[in-house]
C-alpha positions in Angstrom: 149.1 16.5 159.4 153.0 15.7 157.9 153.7 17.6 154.6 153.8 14.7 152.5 150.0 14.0 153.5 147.5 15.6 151.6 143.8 16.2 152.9 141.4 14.0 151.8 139.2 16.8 149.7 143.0 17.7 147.9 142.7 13.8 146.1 139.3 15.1 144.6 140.1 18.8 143.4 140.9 18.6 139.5 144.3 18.8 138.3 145.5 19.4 134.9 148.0 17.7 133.6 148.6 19.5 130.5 147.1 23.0 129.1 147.4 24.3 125.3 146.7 27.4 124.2 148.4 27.8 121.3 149.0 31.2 119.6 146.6 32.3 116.9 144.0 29.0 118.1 140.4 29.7 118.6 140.0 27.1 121.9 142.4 25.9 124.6 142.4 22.3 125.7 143.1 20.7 128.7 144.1 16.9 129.5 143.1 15.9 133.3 144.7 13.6 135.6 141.6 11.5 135.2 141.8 10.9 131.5 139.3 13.3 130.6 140.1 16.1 127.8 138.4 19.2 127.7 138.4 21.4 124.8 137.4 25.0 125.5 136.2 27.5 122.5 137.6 31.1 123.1 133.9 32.5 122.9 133.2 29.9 125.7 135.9 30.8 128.1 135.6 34.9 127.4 131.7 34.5 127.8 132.4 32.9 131.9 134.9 34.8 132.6 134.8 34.9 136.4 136.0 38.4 137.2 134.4 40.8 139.0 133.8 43.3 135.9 132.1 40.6 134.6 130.0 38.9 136.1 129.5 41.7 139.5 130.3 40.9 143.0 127.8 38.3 143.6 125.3 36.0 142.0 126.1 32.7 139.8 128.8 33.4 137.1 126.2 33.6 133.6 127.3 33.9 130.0 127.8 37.6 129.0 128.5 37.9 125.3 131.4 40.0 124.2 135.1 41.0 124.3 138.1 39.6 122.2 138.6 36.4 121.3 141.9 36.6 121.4 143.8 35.1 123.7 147.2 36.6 124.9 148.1 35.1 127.7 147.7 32.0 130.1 149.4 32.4 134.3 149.4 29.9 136.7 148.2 31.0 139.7 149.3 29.1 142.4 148.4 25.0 142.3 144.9 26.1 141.8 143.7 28.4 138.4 144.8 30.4 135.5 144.7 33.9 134.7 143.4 34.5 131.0 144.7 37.9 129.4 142.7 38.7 126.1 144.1 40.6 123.5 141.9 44.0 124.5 144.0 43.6 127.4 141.1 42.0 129.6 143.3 40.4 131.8 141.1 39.8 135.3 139.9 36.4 134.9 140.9 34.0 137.3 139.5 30.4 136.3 140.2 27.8 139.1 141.0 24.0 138.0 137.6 23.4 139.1 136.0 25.9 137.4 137.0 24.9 134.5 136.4 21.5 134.8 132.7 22.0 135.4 132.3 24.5 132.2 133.2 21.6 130.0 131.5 21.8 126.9 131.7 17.9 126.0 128.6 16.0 125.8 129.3 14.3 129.2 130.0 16.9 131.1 127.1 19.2 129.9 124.9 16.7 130.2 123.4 17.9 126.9 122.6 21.4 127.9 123.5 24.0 125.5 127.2 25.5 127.2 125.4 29.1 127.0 122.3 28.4 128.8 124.8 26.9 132.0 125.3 29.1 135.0 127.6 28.6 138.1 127.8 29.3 141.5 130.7 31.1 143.1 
């Protein structure tokens, strides 16, 4: 396949066009390239955090309460997910685009169900 051709299952993957996290908020938004915005609380995100520590080494990814609240830092990594770094220096989460874009809390995307009472496959 020539570089400038992308695979057909690239065209469906989600892809932020813009992230804010902005010092001192209490929830991160994102705006995708489909129009959609997604507003994230803190307590959301911490509670899914993907990691290994976590959630274990297997099993669908389940709200577990705790941690801080506080978030410290936001990587890229690669063209595909963040890294989230709390401020208790929790700083294993890796969410991927798509990820992310399923946990949305919004009406829509929930389809009503409480955010909490979700749970995701790996």
């Amino acid at each position: 396949m020539p570089p400038s051709e992308k695979p057909p299952e690239a065209e469906s993957l989600p892809r932020p066009l813009t992230l804010r996290a902005p010092m001192g908020a209490r929830q991160m938004e994102i705006d995708w390239h489909d129009g959609h915005t997604s507003i994230y609380p803190h307590r959301l995100l911490r509670g899914f955090c993907p990691c290994a520590q976590c959630q274990g080494h297997q099993g669908a990814i389940r709200f577990r309460e705790g941690g801080s609240l506080e978030l410290s830092e936001v990587e890229e990594v690669g063209n595909y997910a963040v890294r989230l770094g709390w401020a208790d220096d929790h700083t294993t989460g890796i969410y991927s685009f798509r990820f992310l874009r399923r946990l949305c809390p919004c009406p829509t995307c929930s389809a009503g169900v409480e955010p909490e009472s979700r749970s995701f496959g790996h």
